[in-house]
N, C-alpha and C positions, 0 to 999 in steps of 0.2 A: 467349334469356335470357342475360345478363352472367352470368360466373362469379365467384368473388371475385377469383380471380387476375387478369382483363380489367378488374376494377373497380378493383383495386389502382392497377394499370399507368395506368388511366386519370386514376386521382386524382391519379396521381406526375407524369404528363404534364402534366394544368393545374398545380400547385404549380410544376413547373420551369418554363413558358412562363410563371407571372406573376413571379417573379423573373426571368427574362431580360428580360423587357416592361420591370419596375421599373431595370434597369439600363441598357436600351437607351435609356428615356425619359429617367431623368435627366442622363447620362454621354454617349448617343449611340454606347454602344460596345455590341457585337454578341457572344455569346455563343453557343459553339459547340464542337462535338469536333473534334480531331485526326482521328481516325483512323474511316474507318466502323466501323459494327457494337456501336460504344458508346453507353451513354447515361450519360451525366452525375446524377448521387445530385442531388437538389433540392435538399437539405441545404447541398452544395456550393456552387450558383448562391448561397443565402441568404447563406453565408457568405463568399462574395466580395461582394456588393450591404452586408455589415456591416462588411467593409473600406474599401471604397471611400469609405462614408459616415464614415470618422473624417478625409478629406480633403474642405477644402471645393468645394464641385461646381465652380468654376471652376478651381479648380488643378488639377483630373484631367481635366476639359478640355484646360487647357496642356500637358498630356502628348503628347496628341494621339494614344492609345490610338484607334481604330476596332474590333481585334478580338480578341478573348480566348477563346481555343484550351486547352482542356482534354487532354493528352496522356494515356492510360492502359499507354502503352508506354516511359516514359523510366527506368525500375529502380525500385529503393528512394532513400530520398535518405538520402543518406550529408551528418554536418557540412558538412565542408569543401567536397565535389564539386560543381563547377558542372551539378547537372543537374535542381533546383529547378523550374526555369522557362531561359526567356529572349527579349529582344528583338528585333525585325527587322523594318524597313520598316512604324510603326505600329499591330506587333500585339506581342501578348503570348501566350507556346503556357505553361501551368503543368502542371509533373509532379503528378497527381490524388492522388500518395501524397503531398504535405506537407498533405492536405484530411484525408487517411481514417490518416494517422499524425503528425500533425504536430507532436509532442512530441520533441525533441531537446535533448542536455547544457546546449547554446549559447543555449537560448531566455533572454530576456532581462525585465525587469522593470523598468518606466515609473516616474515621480516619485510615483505613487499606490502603486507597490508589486501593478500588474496585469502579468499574464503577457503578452509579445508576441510569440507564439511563431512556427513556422517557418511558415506560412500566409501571414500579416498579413506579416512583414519579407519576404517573398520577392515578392509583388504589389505593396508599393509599391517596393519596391529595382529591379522591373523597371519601372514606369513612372517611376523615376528616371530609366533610362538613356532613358523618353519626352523627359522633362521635360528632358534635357542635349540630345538630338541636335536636338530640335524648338525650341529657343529659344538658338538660334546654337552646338555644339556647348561647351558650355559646360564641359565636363572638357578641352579640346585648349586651352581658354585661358590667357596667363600667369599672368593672375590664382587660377587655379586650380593649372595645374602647380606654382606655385613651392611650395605650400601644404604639400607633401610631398616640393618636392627632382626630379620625374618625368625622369626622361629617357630619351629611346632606347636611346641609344647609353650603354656601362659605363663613367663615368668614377673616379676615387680616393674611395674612401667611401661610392659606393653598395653596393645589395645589390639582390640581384633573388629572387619570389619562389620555393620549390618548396613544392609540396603534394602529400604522400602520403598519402592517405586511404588506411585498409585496406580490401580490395577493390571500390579504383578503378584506373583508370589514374593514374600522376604526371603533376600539371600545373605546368607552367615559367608563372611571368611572363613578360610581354611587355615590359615597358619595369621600370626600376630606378629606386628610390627612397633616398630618405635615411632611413636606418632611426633617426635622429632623429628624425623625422616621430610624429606621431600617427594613429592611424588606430582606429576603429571596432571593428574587426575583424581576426581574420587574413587572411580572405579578401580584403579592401580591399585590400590589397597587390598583387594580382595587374595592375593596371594602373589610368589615371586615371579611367576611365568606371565600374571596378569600385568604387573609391573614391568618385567621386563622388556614384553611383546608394545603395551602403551609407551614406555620412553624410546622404544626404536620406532613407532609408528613416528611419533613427538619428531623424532631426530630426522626421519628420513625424508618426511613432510615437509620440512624447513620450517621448523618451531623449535629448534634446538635453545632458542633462548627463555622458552616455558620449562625446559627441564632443571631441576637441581644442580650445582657444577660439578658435586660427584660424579653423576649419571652423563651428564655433557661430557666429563674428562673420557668416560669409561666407553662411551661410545665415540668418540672421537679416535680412540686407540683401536678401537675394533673394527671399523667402516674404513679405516685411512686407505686401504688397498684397494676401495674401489672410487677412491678422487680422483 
């Protein structure tokens, strides 16, 4: 005889494998934990497969996302700290705390006046930096560095950034911008890819009217094909 606890467990199992199904079918991307020994809240899987769908299915395609890795070991997430989520070789690994806390000072609010909080901006900010490496590195190009000044190397006028979150480690930018520039965000600053990936989370989110109108024109011209 099932006990309720074996029944529970079992209910939670089908609930999560049909949202992972729903995701893999329509996305083609694959849905999974970090780390053994976990199991992923079903609530979760829903609430990514609810993200995913304010992009239309061809554009999260162009991403070229394959796999989406649930971490339950990456801290609390702190503002500014890059420790969210992040990118590498067609997957995406998200910290399970912006699902089960994802209320922060920074969350933002869309042209309707809807919350778009650290969940939704931090899954599409990562299949931004999809959508930039998978369709010609598209933040290493001129037409994007000039956008905000980028450069490697410190020349007169730029600034590079630092981020002290309180207890995190300080994180240094990588490359220096023209603190004329407009940017999204604080965290944008940290390099182009971080830039770029933030003004398409901005754009795709419908906060297109937080971004600078360079970056508004630039991604206006790049998304049109999936209006």
């Amino acid at each position: 005889m099932k006990t309720l606890a074996s029944t529970i467990a079992f209910m939670a199992s089908n609930i999560q494998n049909y949202w992972a199904d729903r995701i893999k079918d329509q996305f083609g991307i694959k849905v999974s934990t970090k780390e053994s020994g976990y199991e992923i809240d079903p609530t979760i899987i829903r609430q990514l497969n609810l993200i995913l769908s304010k992009m239309p299915t061809e554009e999260v395609k162009d991403c070229k996302i394959f796999d989406v890795y649930f971490s339950f070991t990456m801290g609390p997430n702190l503002p500014h700290y890059p420790n969210h989520g992040y990118y590498i070789n067609n997957s995406v690994t998200l910290n399970v705390n912006i699902f089960t806390d994802p209320d922060q000072s920074e969350d933002f609010l869309d042209e309707h006046g809807y919350a778009v909080n650290r969940a939704t901006h931090t899954v599409i900010h990562e299949f931004g930096h999809g959508y930039d490496q998978n369709n010609g590195d598209l933040s290493l190009q001129p037409e994007w560095l000039q956008l905000s000044g980028w450069s490697k190397d410190a020349k007169p006028g730029l600034k590079r950034l630092v981020i002290k979150d309180p207890g995190a480690p300080v994180v240094i930018g990588e490359w220096f911008f023209d603190p004329r520039a407009g940017f999204v965000r604080f965290y944008a600053k940290r390099n182009p890819y971080d830039d770029f990936a933030d003004s398409f989370a901005f754009y795709v989110a419908g906060l297109q009217d937080k971004l600078p109108e360079n970056k508004r024109q630039y991604f206006q011209k790049l998304l049109l094909k999936y209006s």
